[in-house]
N, C-alpha and C positions, 0 to 999 in steps of 0.2 A: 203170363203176358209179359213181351220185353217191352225195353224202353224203345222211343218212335225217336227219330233224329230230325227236328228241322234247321231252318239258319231266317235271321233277321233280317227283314225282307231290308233293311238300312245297312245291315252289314254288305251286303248281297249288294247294295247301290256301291258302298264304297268299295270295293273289291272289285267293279264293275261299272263304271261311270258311264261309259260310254256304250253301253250295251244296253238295248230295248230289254223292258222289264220282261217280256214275253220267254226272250234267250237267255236271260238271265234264270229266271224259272227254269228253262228245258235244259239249263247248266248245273241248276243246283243238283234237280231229280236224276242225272245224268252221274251226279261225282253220287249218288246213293241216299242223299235229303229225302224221307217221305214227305216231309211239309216245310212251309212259311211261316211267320209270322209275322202279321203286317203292321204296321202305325194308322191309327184313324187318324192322323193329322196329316200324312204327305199329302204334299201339297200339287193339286190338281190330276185328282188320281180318286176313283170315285169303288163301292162295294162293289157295282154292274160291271168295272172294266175286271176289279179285282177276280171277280167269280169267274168271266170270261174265259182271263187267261192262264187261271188255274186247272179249270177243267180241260182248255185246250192241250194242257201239257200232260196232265194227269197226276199233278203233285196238288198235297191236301193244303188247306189253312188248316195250322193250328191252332191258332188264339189271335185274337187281336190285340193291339195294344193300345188305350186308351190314352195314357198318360195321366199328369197329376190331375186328381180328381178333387183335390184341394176345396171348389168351390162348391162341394157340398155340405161344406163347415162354412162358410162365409157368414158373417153376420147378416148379410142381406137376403132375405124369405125370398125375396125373384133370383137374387142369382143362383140359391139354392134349390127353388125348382128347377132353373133351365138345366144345370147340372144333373137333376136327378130323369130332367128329359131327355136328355143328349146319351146319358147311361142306358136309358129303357131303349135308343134307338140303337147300341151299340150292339146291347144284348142281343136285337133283333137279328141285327148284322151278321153276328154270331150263328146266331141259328139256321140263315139262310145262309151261313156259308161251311157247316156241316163241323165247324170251329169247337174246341174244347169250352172256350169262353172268352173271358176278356181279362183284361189285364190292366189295373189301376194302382196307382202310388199317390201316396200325399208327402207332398214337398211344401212350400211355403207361398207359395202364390195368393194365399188369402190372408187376408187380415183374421187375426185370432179374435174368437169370440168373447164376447167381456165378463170380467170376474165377477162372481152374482152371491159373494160367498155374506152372509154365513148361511144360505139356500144352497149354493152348490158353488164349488171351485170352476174356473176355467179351463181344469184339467177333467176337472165331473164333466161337464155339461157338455166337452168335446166330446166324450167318450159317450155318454147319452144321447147325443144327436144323431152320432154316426150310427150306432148300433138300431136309432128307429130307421135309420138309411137302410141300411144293409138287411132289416128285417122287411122291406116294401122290398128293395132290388131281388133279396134272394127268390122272395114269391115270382116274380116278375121272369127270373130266371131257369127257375125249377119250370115252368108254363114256356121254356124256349128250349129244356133239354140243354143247359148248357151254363157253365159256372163261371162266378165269379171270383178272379186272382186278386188278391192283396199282396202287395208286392212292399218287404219292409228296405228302405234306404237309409244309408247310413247319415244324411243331413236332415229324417225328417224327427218333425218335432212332435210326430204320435206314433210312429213305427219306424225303430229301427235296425229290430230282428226277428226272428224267424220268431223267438218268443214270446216279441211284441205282439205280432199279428194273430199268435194264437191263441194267446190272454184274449185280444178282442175277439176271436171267434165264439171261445169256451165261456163268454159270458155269456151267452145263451145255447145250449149242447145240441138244440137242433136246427143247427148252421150247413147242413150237407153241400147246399151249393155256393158255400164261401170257403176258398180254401188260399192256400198262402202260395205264391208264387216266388220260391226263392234263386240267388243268384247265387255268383262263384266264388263273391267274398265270405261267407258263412255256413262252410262244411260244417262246423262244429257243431251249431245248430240242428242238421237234417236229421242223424240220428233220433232225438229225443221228440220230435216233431212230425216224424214222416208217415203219420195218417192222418197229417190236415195238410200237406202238398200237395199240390193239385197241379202244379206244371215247375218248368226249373228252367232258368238260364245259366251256361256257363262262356266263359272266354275261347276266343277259338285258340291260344295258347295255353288250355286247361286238361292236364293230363290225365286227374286224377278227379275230379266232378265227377261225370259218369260213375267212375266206381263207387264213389261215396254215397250217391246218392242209390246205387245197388244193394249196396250193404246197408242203407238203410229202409230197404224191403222199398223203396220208390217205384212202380211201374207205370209210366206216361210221358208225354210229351218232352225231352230235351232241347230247349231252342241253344241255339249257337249263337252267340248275342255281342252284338255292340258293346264297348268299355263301359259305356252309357246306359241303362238300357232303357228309362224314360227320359221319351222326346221331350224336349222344351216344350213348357207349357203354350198353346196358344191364345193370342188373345181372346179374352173371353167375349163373345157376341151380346149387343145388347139384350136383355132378357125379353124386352118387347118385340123381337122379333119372333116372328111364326117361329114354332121349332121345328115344324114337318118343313120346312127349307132346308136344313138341316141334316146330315147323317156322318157319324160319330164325333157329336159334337160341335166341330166349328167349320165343318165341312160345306158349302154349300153343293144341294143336288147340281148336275149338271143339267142344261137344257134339255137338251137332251138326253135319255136313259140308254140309246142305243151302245152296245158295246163296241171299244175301239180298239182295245189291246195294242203290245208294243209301245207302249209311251215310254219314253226316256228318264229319268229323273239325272237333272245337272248334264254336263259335258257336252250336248248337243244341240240346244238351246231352242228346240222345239221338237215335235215328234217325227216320229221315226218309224214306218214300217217293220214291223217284226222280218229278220233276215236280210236290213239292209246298212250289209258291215262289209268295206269295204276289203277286197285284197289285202292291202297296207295292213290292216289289222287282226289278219287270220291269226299269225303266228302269236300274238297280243292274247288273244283270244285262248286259244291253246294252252297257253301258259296261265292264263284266268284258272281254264278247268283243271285242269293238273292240281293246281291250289285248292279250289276247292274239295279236290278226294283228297290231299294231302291231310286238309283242317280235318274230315270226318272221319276218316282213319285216327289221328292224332289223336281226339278225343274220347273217340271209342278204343282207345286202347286201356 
């Protein structure tokens, strides 16, 4: 099996502001991208338009991206439900959208749980809470065909390398559908790691990803990713809200489920008909797609 090439549906925005998401898509699968990967946090931008405009074009999701998922450590038992609800809906997400799985990081957005030591340290009991987490999501997720990414960051304060995330795997060995989603800062890593990767970002100035991750027998998903690659966290919804309002995480459904496709993200300051780019901007445009066979060549070299 080779590696699959997608690009960040956020790269894809910046590279491309002013271009309906729909063309944006039939730009990416055009320069040779089989897939996406999308943010559950863009904002006003729903799974139903997502599905829509992906099967309109015929380019796959690959995973989605959750972002910090922080608040399933939170000291607070409601925040940490809706967190482990907004997860169960993302998963679903996932699965209706034919997706590898999802994509979560812990960064610092919650307050750290308290020291309970001489019972257990603050660094036990993070490590214990999470691993009952990840024991309930993977069931959740193995029943959607579809896995969940731990993604190690170098500022966070429980994972922040490939080794990290795999220590937290291997503390219990039948973990199948928690696998590490690593980035382009930590080649050195992938080698000694690379049967609990489960998906990879690299830079679209990254020459040498790709092959590192070949050489270390990796076959799956390659997104082309943002410097960044977890969104800013959003604010977290009160927990007393319904969570079926809800889809991945702090999304509110739209009124309507009807699909609408074409929606713009930034540069146009509302929506936008897929295919309505003016003259003025052909040659704009041209030079967009040029770019991106340039970055996919580039990387696959």
């Amino acid at each position: 099996m080779s590696n699959l090439y997608a690009i960040q549906a956020r790269l894809l925005a910046a590279l491309q502001p002013d271009v309906p998401i729909l063309d944006r898509l039939r730009d990416a699968k055009d320069a040779g991208f089989e897939g996406v990967e999308i943010d559950l946090h863009e904002p006003n931008r729903t799974i139903d338009e997502w599905m829509h405009d992906a099967n309109a074009v015929g380019i796959r999701v690959s995973a989605l991206h959750y972002g910090d998922a922080s608040a399933l450590l939170h000291p607070d038992p409601a925040q940490r439900q809706f967190a482990l609800e907004s997860l169960r809906v993302a998963l679903t997400d996932a699965g209706d959208l034919h997706a590898a799985g999802v994509v979560i990081a812990f960064g610092t957005s919650a307050p750290p749980l308290p020291d309970l030591s001489p019972y257990k340290t603050r660094a036990e009991l993070t490590l214990d809470l999470l691993n009952e987490h990840l024991r309930w999501l993977e069931d959740y997720a193995n029943a959607m065909d579809v896995a969940l990414f731990i993604a190690p960051r170098a500022d966070s304060p429980l994972m922040r390398t490939a080794a990290d995330a795999a220590g937290i795997i291997m503390r219990r060995t039948n973990h199948p559908r928690i696998r590490i989603a690593v980035d382009a800062d930590a080649h050195a890593d992938w080698a000694a790691h690379a049967a609990l990767i489960g998906c990879a970002h690299i830079a679209p100035d990254d020459t040498t990803g790709a092959a590192a991750l070949g050489a270390a027998g990796y076959t799956g998903w390659i997104a082309v990713a943002a410097p960044d690659i977890m969104p800013a966290p959003s604010p977290v919804p009160t927990p007393s809200m319904p969570t079926d309002t809800f889809r991945g995480g702090t999304q509110p459904l739209p009124t309507s489920s009807a699909p609408t496709g074409g929606t713009p993200v930034g540069g146009t300051g509302g929506r936008v008909a897929s295919g309505a780019i003016s003259q003025a901007t052909a040659a704009q445009r041209r030079v967009q797609q040029a770019a991106l066979q340039a970055m996919l060549a580039r990387v696959r070299s």
